[in-house]
NULOMI-89512 format. One line per field, with one value per residue (C-alpha): residue number from 1; residue in three letters; x, y, z. Coordinates in pm, whole numbers, plus 50000, padded with zeros to 5 digits. Layout:
# residues N
num <- (NUM; ...)
residuo <- (ALA; ...)
u <- (X; ...)
v <- (Y; ...)
w <- (Z; ...)
//
This chain:
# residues 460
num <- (1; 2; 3; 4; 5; 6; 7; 8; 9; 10; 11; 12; 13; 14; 15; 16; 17; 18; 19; 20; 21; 22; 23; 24; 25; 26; 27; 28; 29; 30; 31; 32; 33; 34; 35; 36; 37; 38; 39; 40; 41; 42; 43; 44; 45; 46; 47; 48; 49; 50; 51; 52; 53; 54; 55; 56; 57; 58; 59; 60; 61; 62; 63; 64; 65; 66; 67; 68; 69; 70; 71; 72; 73; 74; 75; 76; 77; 78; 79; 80; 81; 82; 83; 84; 85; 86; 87; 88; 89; 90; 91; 92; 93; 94; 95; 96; 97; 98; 99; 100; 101; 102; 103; 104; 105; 106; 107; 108; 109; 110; 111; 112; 113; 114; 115; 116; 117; 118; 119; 120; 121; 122; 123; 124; 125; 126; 127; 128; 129; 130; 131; 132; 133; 134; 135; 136; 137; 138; 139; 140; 141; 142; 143; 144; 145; 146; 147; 148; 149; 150; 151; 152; 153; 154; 155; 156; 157; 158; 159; 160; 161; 162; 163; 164; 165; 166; 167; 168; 169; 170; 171; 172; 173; 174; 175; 176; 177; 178; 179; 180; 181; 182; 183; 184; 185; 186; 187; 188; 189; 190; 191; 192; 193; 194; 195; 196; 197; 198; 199; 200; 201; 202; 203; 204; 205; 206; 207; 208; 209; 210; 211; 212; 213; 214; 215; 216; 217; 218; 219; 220; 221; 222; 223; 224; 225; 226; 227; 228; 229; 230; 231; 232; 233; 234; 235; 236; 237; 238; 239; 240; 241; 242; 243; 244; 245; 246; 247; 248; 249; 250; 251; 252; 253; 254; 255; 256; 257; 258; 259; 260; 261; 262; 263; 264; 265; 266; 267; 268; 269; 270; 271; 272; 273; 274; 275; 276; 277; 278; 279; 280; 281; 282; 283; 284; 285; 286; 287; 288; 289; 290; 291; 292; 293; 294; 295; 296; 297; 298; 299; 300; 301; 302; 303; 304; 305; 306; 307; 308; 309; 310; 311; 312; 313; 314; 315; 316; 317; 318; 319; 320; 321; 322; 323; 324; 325; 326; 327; 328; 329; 330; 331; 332; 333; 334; 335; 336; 337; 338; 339; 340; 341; 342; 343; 344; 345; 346; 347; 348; 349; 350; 351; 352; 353; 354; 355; 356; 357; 358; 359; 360; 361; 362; 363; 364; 365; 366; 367; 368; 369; 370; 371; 372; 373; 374; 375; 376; 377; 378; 379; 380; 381; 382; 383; 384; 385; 386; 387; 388; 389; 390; 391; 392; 393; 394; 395; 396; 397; 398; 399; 400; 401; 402; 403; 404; 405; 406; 407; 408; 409; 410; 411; 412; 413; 414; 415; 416; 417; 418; 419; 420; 421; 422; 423; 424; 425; 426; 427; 428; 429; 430; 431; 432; 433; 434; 435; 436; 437; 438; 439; 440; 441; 442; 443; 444; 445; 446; 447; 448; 449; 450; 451; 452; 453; 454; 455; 456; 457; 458; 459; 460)
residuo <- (UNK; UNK; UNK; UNK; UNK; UNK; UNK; UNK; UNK; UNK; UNK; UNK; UNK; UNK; UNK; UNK; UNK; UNK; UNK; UNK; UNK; UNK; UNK; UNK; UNK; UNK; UNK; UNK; UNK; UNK; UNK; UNK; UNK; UNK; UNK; UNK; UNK; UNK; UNK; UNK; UNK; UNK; UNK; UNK; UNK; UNK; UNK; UNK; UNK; UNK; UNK; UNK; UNK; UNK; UNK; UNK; UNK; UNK; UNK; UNK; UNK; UNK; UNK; UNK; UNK; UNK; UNK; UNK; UNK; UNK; UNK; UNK; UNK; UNK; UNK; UNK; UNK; UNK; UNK; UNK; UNK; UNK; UNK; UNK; UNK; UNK; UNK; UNK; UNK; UNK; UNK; UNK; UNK; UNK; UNK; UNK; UNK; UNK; UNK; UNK; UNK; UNK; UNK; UNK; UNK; UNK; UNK; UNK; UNK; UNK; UNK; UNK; UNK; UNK; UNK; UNK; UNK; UNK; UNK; UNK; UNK; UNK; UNK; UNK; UNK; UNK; UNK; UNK; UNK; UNK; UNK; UNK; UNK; UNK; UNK; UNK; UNK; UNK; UNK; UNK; UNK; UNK; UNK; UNK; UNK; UNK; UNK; UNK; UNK; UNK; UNK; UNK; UNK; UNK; UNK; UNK; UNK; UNK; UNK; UNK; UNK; UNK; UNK; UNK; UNK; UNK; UNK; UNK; UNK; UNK; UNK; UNK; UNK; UNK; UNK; UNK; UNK; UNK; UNK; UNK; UNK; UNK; UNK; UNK; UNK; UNK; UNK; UNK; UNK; UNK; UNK; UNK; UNK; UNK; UNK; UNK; UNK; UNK; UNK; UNK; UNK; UNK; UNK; UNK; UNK; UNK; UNK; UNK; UNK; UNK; UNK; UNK; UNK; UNK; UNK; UNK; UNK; UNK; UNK; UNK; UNK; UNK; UNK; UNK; UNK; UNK; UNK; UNK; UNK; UNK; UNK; UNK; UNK; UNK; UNK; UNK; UNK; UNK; UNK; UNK; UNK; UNK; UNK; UNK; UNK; UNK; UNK; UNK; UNK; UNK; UNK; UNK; UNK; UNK; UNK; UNK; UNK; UNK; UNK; UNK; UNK; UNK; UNK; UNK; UNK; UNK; UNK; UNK; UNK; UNK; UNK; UNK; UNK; UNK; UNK; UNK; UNK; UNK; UNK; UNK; UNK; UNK; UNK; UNK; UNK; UNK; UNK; UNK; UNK; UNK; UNK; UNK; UNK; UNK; UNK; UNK; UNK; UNK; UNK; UNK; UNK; UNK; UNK; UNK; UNK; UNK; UNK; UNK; UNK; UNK; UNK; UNK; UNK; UNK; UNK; UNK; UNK; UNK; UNK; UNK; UNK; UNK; UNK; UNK; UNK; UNK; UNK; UNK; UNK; UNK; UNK; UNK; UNK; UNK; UNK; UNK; UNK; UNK; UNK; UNK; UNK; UNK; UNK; UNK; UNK; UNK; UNK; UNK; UNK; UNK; UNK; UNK; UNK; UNK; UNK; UNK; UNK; UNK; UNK; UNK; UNK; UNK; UNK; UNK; UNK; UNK; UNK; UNK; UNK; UNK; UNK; UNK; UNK; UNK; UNK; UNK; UNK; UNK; UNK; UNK; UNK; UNK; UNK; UNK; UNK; UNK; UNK; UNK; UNK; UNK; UNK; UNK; UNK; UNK; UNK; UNK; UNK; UNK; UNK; UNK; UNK; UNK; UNK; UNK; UNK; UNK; UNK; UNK; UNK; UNK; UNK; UNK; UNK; UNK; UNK; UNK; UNK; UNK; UNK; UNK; UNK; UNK; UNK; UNK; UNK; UNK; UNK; UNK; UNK; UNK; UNK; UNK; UNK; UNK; UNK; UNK; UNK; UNK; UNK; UNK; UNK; UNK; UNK; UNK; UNK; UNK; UNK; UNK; UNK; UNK; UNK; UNK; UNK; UNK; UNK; UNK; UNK; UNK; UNK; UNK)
u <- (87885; 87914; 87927; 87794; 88070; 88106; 87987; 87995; 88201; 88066; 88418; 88480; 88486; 88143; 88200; 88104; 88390; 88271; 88446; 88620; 88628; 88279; 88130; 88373; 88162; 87890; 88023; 88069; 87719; 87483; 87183; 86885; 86891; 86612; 86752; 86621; 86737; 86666; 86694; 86522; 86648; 86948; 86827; 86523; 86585; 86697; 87039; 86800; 86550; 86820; 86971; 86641; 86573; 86966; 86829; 87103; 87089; 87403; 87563; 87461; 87592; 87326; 87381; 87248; 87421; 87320; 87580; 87456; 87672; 87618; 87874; 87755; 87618; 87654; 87597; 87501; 87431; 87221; 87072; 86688; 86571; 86243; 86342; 86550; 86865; 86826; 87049; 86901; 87131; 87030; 87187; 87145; 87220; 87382; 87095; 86973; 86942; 87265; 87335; 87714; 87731; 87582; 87488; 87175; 87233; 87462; 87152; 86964; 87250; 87243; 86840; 86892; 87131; 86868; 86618; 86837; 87037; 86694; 86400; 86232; 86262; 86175; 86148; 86185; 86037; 85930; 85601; 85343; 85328; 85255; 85392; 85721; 85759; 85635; 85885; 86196; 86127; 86113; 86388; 86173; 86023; 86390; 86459; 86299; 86598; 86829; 86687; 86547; 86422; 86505; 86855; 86982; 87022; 86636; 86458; 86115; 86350; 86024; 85929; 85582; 85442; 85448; 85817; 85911; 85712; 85807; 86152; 86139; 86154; 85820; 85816; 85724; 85701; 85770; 85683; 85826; 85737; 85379; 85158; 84833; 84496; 84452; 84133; 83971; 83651; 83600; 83642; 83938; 84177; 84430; 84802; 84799; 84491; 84667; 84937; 84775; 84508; 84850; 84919; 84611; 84669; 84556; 84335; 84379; 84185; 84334; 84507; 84770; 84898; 84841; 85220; 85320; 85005; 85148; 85478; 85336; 85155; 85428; 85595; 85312; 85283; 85591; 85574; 85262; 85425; 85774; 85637; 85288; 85338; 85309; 85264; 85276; 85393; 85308; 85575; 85498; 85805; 86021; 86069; 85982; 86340; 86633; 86881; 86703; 86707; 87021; 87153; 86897; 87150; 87248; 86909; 86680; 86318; 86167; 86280; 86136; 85771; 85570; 85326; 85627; 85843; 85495; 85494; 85889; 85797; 85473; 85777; 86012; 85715; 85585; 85962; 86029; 85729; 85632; 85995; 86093; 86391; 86558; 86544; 86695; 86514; 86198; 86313; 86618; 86668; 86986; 87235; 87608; 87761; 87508; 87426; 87804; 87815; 87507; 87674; 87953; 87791; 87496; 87784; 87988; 87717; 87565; 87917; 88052; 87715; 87366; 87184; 87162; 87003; 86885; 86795; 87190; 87265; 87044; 87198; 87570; 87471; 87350; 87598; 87837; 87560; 87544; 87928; 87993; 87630; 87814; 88148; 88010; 87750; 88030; 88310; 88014; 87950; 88352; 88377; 88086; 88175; 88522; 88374; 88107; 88259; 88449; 88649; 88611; 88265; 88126; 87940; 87933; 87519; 87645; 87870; 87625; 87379; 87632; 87687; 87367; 87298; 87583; 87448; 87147; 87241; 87474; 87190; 86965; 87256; 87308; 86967; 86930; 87180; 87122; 86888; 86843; 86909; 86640; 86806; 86953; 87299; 87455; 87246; 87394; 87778; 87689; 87548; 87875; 88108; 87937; 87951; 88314; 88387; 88179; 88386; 88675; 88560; 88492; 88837; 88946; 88719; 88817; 89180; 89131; 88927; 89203; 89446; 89257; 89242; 89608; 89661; 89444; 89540; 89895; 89762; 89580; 89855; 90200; 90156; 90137; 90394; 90637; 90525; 90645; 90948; 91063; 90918; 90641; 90447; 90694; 90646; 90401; 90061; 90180; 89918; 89660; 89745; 89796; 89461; 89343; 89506; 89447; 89078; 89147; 89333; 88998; 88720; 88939; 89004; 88583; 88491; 88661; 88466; 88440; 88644; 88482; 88388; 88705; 88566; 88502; 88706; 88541; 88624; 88933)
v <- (84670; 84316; 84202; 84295; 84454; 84509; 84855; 84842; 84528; 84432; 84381; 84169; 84353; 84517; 84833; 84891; 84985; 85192; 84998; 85296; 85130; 85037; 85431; 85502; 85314; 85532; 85848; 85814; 85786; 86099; 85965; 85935; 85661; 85390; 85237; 84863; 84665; 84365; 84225; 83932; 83651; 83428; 83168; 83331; 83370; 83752; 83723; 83452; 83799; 84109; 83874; 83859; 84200; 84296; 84021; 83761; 83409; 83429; 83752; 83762; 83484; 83221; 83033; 82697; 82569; 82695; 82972; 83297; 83406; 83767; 83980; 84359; 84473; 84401; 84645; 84579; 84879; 84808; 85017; 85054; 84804; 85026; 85384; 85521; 85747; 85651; 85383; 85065; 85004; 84667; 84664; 84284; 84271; 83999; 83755; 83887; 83677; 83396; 83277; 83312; 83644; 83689; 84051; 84164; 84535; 84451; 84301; 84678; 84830; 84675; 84695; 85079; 85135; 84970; 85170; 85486; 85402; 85240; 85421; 85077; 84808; 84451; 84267; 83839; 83618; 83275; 83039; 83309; 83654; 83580; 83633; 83484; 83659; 84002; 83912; 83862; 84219; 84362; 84564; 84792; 84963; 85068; 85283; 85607; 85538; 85532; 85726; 86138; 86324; 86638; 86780; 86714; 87087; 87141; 87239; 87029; 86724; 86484; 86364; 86249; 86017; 86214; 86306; 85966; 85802; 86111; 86001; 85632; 85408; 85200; 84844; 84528; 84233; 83881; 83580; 83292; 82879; 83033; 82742; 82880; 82973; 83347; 83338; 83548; 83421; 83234; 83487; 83519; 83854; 83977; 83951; 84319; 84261; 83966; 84170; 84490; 84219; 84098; 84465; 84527; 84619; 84278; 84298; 84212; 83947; 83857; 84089; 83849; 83920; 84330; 84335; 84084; 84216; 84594; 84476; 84287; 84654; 84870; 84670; 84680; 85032; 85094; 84933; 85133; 85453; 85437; 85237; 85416; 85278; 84873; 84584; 84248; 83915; 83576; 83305; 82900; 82718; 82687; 82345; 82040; 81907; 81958; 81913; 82210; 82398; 82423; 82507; 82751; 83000; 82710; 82534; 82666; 82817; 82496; 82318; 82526; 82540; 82786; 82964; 83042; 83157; 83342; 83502; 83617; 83822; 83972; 84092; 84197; 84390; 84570; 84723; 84824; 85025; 85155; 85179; 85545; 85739; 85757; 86144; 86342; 86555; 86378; 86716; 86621; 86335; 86124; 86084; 85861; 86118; 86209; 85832; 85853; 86082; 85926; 85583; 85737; 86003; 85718; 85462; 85686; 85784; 85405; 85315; 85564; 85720; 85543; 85796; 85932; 86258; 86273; 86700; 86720; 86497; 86668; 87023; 86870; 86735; 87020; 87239; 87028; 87017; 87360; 87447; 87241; 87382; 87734; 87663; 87398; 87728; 87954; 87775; 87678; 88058; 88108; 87838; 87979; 88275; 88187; 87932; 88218; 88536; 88681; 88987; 89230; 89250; 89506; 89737; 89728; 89580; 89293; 89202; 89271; 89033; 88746; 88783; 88766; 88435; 88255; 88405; 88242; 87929; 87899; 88024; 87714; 87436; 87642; 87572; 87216; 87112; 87316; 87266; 87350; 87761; 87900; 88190; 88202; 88256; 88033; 88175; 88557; 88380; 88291; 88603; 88752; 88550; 88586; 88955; 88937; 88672; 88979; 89248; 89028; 88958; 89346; 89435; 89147; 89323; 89640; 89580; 89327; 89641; 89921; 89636; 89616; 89989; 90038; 89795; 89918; 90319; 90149; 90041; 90340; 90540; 90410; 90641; 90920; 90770; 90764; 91095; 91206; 91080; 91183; 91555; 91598; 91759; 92039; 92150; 92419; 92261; 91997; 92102; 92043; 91735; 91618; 91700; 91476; 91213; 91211; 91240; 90943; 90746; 90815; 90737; 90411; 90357; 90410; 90185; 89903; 89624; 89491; 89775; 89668; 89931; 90157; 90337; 90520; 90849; 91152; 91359; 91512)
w <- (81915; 81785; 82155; 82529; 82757; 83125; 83166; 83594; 83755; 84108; 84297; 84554; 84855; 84731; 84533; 84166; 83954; 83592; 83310; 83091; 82785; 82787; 82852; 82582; 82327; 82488; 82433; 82075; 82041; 81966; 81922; 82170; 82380; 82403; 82789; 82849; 83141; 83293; 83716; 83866; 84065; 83889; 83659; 83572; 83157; 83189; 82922; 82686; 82650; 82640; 82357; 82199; 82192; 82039; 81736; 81797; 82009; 82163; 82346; 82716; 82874; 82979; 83309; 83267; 83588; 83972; 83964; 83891; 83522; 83528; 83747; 83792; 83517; 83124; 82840; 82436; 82209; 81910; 81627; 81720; 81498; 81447; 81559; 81284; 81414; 81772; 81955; 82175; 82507; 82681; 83007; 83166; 83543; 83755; 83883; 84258; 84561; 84507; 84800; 84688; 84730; 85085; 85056; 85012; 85003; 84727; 84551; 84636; 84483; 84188; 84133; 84188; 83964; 83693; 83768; 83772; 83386; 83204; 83101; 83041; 83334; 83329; 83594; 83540; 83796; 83777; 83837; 83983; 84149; 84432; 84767; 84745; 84442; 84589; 84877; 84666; 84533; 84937; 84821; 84613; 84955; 85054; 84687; 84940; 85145; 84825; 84587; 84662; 84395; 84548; 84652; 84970; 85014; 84960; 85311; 85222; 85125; 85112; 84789; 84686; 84412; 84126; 84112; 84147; 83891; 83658; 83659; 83714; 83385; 83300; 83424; 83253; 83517; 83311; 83481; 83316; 83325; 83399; 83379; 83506; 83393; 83363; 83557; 83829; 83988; 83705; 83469; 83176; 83286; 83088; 83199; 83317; 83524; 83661; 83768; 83896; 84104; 84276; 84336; 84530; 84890; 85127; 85372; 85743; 85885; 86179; 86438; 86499; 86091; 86071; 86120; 85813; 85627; 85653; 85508; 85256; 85151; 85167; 84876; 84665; 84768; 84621; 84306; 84250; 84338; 84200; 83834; 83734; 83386; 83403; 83221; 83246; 83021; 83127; 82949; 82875; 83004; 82681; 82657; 82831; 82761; 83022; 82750; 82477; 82853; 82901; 82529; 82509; 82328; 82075; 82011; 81731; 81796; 81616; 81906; 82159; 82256; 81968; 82236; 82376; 82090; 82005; 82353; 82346; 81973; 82134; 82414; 82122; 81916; 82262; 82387; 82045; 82008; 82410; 82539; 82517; 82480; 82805; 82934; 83238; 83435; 83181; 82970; 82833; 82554; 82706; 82458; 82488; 82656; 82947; 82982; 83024; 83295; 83482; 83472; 83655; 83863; 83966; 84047; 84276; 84436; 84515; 84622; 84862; 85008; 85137; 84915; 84560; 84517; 84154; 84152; 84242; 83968; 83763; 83794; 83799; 83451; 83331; 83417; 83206; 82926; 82913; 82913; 82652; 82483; 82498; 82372; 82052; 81976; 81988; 81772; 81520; 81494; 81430; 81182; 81011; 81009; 80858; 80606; 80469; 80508; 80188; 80391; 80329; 80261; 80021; 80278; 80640; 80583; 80424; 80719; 80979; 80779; 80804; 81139; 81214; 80988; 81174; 81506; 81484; 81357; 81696; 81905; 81795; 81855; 82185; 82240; 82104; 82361; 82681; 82958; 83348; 83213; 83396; 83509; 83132; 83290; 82972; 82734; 82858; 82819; 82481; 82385; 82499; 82394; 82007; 82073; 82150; 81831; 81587; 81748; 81651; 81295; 81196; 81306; 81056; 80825; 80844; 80841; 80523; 80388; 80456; 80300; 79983; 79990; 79989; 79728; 79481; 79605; 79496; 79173; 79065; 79175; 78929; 78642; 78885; 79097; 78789; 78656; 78979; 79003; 78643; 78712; 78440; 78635; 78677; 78297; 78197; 78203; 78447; 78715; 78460; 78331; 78800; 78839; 78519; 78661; 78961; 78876; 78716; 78980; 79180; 78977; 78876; 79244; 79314; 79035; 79175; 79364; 79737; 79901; 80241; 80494; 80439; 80152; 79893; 79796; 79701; 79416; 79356)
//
């Protein structure tokens, strides 16, 4: 892609709209997936990283004015500049909390979403993490009331720790214009200590605060529990100069400040190394085409219900996977079989050999591309629909090998034929000389190659 796209528009009146062309792009693509998106408040440098990270200055629009640029939520696909054969896809999300907008479960929406598409999140804020920037991220304690792990047919519907984190995406928290000392107590930390030290539950001092304390907890509760894989970058303001600011897509790095063009390739170095192929189910590698149908499936499901249920998405997925696993196995056996098989074959071994070369070839794209089987009910449609495709190819070989028969019967057979027809056989000595030649009509017949499974004739 030589430029981002609109992969979901946030309409007007609140709903997210999938953009067809731009899952199009997606679906063309077969590699594994390496998902990295970005959410933060507006104006907090998200479009100036994601641009970064796809190696070019300019792509995501930059807002250098108060209004937030970014509307729903943008898509670039890259080559993975260090993972050969797999694809990068930076997804960069409108900016959360403009006051424009006026709806803040519009701004959960979109966060969820993220987290849902990326299997590497990064979160911008600004300054410090501290409580105003815990407090713009409230939102994170209300994913249990959006997202469920489990279907909503399952009795025990409650999830627990462990199946979140398994299929949330790792989070890097960047806090940008960070001007402070990385001390504790007097002591040098490192930027993830700073950040899992803001994580700590607080303690209540007063009674009067329990209440504001105990919210305060359950968001860093949930960070902890939904993101068990964390890290941290702490960013020098770029520039002291309003001007270089607001051209930051234009200026060049000599004009910005080196610790932090220094601190933005540490950034680029760590995603393209720890951020990981983006997997459903944390089993199956996502490729275009299932990214595809989660953009869609995760989209619906944020817009027209207060829940998404990722086991049903999951299984709907798979289902689909697995279809199409079963008919790609299946036509890859035919076409094989067509492209390799020389009918008839010489003996009824040979064929059976093919068939089963071509057989298990299909088997192992079946199983390269299925997943969810566990009551192997694709894996017993493939095995019947190849048994119904070999059934098909030894009629073609036998009736290529009774064809060949006739043909070369035919061949053997026109100086009898003619003797026939002009009565030498009806001479004295004529049966003699019928049984010579037929003899050798046979053993000219026998000695001829590839017959198939029709035959050999006996002796006259």
């Amino acid at each position: 892609m030589e430029a981002p796209v609109c992969l979901i528009e946030n309409l007007q009146d609140g709903r997210f709209k999938v953009n067809d062309e731009a899952v199009d792009i997606l679906s063309k693509i077969n590699q594994p997936l390496v998902v990295v998106a970005t959410v933060g408040m507006y104006r907090t440098g998200k479009s100036y990283m994601m641009n970064k990270l796809a190696g070019f200055q300019k792509g995501f629009e930059l807002g250098a004015a108060v209004q937030a640029k970014t509307k729903g939520i943008w898509m670039w696909c890259v080559p993975h500049p260090t993972m050969k054969d797999h694809a990068l896809v930076l997804l960069d999300t409108e900016g959360l909390g403009d006051v424009q907008k006026g709806d803040k479960k519009n701004d959960i929406k979109i966060f969820c979403l993220s987290v849902l598409l990326s299997s590497m999140l990064v979160y911008n804020s600004r300054g410090t993490i501290d409580e105003d920037a815990l407090e713009k991220l409230r939102f994170v304690g209300e994913l249990a009331e959006l997202i469920k792990v489990k279907s909503k047919d399952d009795e025990d519907n409650e999830d627990n720790e462990g199946q979140f984190s398994r299929h949330f995406p790792a989070l890097i928290w960047m806090v940008r214009d960070f001007t402070l000392m990385l001390e504790l107590d007097g002591k040098e930390i490192t930027e993830d200590e700073y950040l899992e030290n803001a994580l700590l539950p607080q303690k209540c001092e007063r009674t009067e605060e329990t209440s504001k304390i105990q919210e305060r907890n359950r968001c860093r509760d949930a960070i902890r529990m939904y993101f068990d894989s964390r890290k941290c970058f702490v960013l020098d303001p770029p520039s002291g100069d309003k001007k270089v600011l607001q051209r930051m897509d234009e200026v060049p790095e000599e004009k910005l400040s080196p610790y932090f063009v220094d601190q933005c390739q540490k950034f680029q170095e760590y995603i393209y190394k720890n951020a990981k192929v983006k997997h459903i189910d944390d089993i199956k590698p996502v490729s275009g085409e299932i990214l595809r149908q989660l953009v869609y499936k995760y989209t619906e499901a944020t817009t027209s219900s207060s829940v998404v249920y990722m086991e049903d998405v999951v299984m709907s997925i798979s289902k689909m996977e697995n279809e199409v696993a079963v008919q790609e196995a299946t036509e890859h056996y035919e076409k094989m079989m067509k492209e390799r098989g020389r009918f008839p074959t010489e003996t009824l071994e040979e064929f059976m050999e093919l068939s089963a070369q071509c057989e298990e070839e299909a088997l192992q794209k079946f199983m390269n591309k299925s997943f969810r089987d566990s009551e192997l009910l694709f894996h017993k449609q493939f095995m019947r629909n190849i048994e119904e495709k070999k059934k098909k190819f030894s009629r073609m070989n036998e009736t290529a090998s009774l064809k060949y028969c006739k043909q070369l019967i035919k061949k053997h057979s026109r100086d009898l034929e003619d003797a026939l027809q002009h009565k030498l056989y009806s001479k004295p000595g004529g049966y003699q000389k019928f049984q010579e030649d037929m003899a050798l009509i046979v053993k000219g017949y026998n000695s001829e190659p590839r017959k198939g499974v029709e035959i050999q004739c006996g002796s006259y």
